[in-house]
N, C-alpha and C positions, 0 to 999 in steps of 0.2 A: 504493500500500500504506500508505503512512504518515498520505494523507488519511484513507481507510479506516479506519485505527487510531484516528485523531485520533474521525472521527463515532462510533467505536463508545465509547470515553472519553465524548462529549460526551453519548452516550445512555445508558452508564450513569452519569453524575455528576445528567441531570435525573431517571432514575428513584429513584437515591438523595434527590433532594430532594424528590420528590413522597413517598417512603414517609416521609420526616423530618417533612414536613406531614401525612402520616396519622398518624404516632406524636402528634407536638404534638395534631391534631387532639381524637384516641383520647385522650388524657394531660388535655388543657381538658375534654371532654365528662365523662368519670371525675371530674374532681374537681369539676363544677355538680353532678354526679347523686351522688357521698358528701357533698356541704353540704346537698341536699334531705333528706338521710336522716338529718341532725345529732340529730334530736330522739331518734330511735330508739336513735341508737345510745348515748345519752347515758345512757338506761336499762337498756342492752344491757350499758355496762359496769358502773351502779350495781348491778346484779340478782346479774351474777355473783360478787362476795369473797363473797356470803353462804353459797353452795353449800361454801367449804370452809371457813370458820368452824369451832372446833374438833374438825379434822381436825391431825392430827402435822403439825409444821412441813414433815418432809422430803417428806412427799407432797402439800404444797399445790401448786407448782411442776409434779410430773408428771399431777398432777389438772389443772390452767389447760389444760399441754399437752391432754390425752384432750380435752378440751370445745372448746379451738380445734379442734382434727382435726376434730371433731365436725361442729363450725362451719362450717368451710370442706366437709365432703362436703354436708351441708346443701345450701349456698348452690349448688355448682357442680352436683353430680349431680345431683339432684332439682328446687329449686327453680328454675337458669337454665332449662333446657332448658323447664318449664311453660310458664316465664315468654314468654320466647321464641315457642313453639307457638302462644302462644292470643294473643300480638303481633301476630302472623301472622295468623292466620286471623279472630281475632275483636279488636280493639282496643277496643272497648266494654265490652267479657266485662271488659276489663283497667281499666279505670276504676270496673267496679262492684265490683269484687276490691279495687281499690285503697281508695274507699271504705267498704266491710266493716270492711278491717284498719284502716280511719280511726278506726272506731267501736268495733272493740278498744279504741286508745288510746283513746280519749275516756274509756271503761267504766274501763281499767285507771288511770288517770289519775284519775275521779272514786273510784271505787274505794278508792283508799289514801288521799284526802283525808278520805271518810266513814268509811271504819274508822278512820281518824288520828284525828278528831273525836270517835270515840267509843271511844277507848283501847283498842281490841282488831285493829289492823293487827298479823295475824303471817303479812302475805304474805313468803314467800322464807325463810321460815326454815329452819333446818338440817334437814333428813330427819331424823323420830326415826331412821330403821334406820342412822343416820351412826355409831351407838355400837355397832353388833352389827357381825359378822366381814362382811360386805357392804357395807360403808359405803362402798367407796371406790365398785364399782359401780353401787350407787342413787344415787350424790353423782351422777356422771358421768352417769346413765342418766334422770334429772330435768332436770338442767342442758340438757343437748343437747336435751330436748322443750320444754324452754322458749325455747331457742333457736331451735329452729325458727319458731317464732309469729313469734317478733323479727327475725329474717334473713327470712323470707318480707316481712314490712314492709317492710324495707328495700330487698329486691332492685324490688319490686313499687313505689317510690317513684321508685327509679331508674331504672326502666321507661321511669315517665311522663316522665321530661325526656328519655330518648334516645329515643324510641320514633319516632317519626322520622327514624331514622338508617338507612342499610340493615342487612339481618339480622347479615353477616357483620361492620359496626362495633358493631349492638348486641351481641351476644354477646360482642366481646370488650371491648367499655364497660363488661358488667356482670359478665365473668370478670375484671376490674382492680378492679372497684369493690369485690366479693366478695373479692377478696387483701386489697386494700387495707385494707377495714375492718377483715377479722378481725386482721389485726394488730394495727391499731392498739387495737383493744377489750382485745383479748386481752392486749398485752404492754401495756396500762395498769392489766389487771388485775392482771398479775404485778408491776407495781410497789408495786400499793396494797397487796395481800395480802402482800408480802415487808416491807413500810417500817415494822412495828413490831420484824420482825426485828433488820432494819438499825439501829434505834434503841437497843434490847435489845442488840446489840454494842457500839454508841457507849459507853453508859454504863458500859461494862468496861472502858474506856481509862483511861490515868493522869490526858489531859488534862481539868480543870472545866471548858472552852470542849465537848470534846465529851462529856462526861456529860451537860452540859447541853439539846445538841441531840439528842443520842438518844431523852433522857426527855422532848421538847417533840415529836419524831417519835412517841413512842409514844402522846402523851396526843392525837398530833392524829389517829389513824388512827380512831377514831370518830368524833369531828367531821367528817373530810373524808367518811368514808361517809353519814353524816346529809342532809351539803345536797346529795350527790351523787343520794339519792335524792329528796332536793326538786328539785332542779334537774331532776333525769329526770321529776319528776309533771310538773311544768310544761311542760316541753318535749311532753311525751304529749298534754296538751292543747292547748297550741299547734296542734301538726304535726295533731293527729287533727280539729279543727275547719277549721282550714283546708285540707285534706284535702277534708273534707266540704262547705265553701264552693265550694272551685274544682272539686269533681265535680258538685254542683247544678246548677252553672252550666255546666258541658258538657253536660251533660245536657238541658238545656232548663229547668231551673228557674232560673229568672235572680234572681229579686227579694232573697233574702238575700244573695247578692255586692253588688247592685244599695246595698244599705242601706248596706252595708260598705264600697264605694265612696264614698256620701254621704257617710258622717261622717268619708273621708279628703280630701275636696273642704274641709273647713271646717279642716284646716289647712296648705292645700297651699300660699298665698301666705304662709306666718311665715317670710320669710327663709330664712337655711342652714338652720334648723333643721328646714325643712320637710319635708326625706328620711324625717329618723329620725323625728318626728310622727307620718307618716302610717304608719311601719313598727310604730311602737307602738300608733296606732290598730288598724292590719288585725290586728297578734298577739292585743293583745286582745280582738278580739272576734270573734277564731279560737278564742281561750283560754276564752272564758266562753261561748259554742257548746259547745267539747268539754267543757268542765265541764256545761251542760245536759244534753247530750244524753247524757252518760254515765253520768251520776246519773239520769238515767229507765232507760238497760240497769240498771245497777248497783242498780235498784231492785228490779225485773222480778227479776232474778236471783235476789236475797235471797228475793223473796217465794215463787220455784219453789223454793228449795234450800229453803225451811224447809216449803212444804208435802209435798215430798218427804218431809223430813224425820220429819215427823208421821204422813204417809201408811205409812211403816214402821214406825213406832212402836205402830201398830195392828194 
């Protein structure tokens, strides 16, 4: 009896350790496939402070919440389960998907460099209807279709690093990855959208150390929005060329990776320094790809919106 007892301890302490190493497993694999999706989500948090931009301080907070909610049904009900299906059944389907949304970013990416360029980027701006008795709705009912775009990127990025995993690890790689992110996006957006508040208190203290920081928090929360949406062009074009690079190249068109490769051979032998070299060769010329090829959609685009345009006009 006591052997007995002993073998059945000894069976469940190895089944405890084999689930310990699915957890670790499931825990590494989740966070390879939230670093592939860094560039996305980089944007995902730049985009959203704009949606409640003057909106009443005490509703910005329950507006983030409505959009994460939003966020998170997105990712899990709708877009894993796609995601998932056509994993399955078709994994090519999922690379030309992957692709597609590559060329999103590229577009959205070149996009606000060339409206940047020519002083008229008013991507992301407040809803006019944010000023009539609806505002909180169309804030919320905008934000969350934009999110989707973005979360669809994301989950579909994550795809492709676990997509070799079996069903029941991928699904819950990328219902980890799906919590994970929207938090993190989400409650960095509640930090950025709250920290002029925060600063606007400071400067009502007695102490000059924190008047001081208040009024250097409040003068920063534009600045920090500013490069955050440079940081997110960039990263769009990074992630969206390279994207496009290593799908080319599953695909059977080889010779652009092929180049791309070359020119990280001429600086693979510079010593230590030869990692990061070749990681800012392959960025860049992941980044000036998705700058190409975006500024051709983003062209295409302008030239149907304004003959539409005109076409109505008539």
């Amino acid at each position: 009896m006591a052997g007995g007892l002993v073998g059945l301890f000894d069976d469940v302490a190895a089944l405890a350790k084999l689930a310990a190493a699915s957890i670790d497993d499931v825990g590494a694999a989740a966070g390879r496939a939230s670093m592939k999706a860094a560039g996305v989500v980089v944007d995902d948090t730049a985009v959203t402070p704009a949606y409640v931009q003057g909106l009443a301080a005490d509703r910005e907070l329950p507006i983030i919440k409505r959009i994460a909610t939003g966020s998170l049904r997105n990712k899990l009900l709708f877009i894993l389960p796609v995601a998932i299906l056509l994993s399955e059944i078709a994994p090519t389907l999922v690379e030309i998907i992957l692709m597609v949304g590559g060329t999103f970013l590229c577009f959205e990416g070149a996009h606000k460099i060339i409206h940047a360029l020519k002083k008229d980027d008013h991507d992301h701006d407040v809803p006019a209807a944010v000023k009539g008795p609806d505002a909180e709705e169309e804030t919320v009912s905008g934000a969350i279709r934009t999110d989707f775009i973005l979360s669809a990127e994301i989950m579909v990025i994550s795809l492709e690093e676990v997509i070799d995993e079996p069903i029941v690890s991928r699904a819950i790689i990328l219902a980890v990855v799906a919590v994970l992110i929207t938090i993190v996006v989400y409650g960095l957006v509640a930090a950025i959208v709250k920290m002029d508040d925060v600063g606007l208190a400071m400067t009502q203290r007695d102490s000059d150390r924190a008047k001081r920081f208040g009024a250097g928090l409040v003068a920063a929360m534009p600045v920090l929005l500013a490069w955050l949406s440079r940081i997110g062009t960039a990263a769009m074009l990074w992630v969206g060329g390279h994207i496009l690079l290593v799908g080319s190249d599953e695909l059977g068109w080889h010779w652009p990776y092929d180049v791309v490769h070359d020119l990280e051979g001429l600086v693979h032998d510079i010593g230590s320094l030869s990692g990061v070299l070749e990681w800012l060769v392959n960025t860049g010329a992941s980044a000036v790809i998705g700058f190409a090829v975006g500024a051709v959609v983003a062209t295409v685009v302008d030239q149907v919106s304004a003959r539409r345009g005109t076409a109505a006009h008539t």
